[in-house]
C-alpha positions, -999 to +999 in steps of 0.1 A: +000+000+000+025+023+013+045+016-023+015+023-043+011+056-024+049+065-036+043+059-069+011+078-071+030+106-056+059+103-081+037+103-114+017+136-098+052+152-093+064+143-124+029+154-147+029+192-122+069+195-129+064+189-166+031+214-167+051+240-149+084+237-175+055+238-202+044+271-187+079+282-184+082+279-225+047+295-228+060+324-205+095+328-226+079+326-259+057+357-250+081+377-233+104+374-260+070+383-285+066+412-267+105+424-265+108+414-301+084+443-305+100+464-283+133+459-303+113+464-336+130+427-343+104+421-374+117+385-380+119+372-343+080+391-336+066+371-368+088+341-361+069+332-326+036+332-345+019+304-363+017+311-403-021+311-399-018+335-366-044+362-358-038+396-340-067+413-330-059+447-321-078+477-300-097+490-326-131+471-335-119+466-375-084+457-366-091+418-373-051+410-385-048+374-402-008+372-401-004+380-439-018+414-437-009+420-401+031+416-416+025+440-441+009+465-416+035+460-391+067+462-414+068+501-416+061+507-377+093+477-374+115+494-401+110+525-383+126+513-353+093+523-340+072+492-332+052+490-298+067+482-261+041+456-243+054+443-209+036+418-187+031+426-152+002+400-145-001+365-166-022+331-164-010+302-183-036+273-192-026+243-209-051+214-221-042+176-207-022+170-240+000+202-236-009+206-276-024+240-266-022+268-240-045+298-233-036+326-214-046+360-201-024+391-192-025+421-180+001+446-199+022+480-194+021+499-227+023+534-243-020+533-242-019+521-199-029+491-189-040+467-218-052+434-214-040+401-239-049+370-245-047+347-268-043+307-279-008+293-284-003+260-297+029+237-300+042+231-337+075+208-344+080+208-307+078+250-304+054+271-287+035+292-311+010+322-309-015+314-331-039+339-315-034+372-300-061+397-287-053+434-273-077+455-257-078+487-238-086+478-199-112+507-190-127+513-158-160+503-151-162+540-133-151+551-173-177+534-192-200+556-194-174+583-205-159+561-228-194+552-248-200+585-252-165+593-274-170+562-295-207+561-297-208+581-334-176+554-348-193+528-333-232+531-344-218+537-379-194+507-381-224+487-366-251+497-394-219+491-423-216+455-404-253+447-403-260+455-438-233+426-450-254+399-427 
């Protein structure tokens, strides 16, 4: 009995050590996202995301499939002038198969605090962002405020969307 009980404990220390060196990789591979930004390092940014990856920025048309998200980004990258995202708050999930993580963060940048989150998923043995969504963290005490500046952008982007459905 007492042998059983070891082993059980073993295997349980072995599958938490291997989810927490998992979420290590997960961790890495978005820092260095975010300071490849910083660093406007074009290649190593575009590098940690999956060819089919999807950035979904602030603003409610900014739906990026990686193709087009490339060619947006390469000017702001040339430029030496990308953006400078650092975590300060991060929650790493991972699914029984460690195929696939999701995570949430909360962000320092040039716009305040910003929220990600996103889907990464493991390719050739590599942690890769395949989905990435920013948005602007806004008080609750602010929403009323904040409705009011986007209300006109907002009703007209929603009639433009309705009339394609």
């Amino acid at each position: 009995m007492k042998f059983k009980a070891l082993i059980g404990l073993l295997f349980l220390s072995l599958v938490v050590t291997a989810q927490n060196s998992e979420k290590q990789k997960i961790n890495q591979v978005l820092d260095d996202w975010h300071l490849a930004a910083a660093n406007a390092d074009f290649d190593a940014y575009f590098g940690l995301m999956t060819k089919d990856g999807v950035f979904l920025g602030t603003d409610a048309t900014e739906n990026w499939q990686n193709d087009e998200f490339r060619s947006f980004s390469k000017p702001y990258f040339d430029q030496g002038k990308a953006w400078s995202f650092t975590s300060v708050e991060r929650n790493v999930y991972l699914n029984e198969a460690k195929t696939f993580a999701w995570f949430d963060e909360l962000l320092d940048t040039q716009m305040k605090i910003c929220r990600g989150s996103g889907v990464l998923k493991k390719e050739n043995g590599q942690w890769k962002i395949a989905h990435y969504v920013l948005s602007i963290a806004v008080p609750n005490e602010n929403v009323d405020e904040l409705i009011q500046i986007k209300e006109a952008k907002d009703d007209a982007l929603l009639l433009e969307l309705k009339k394609k459905n």
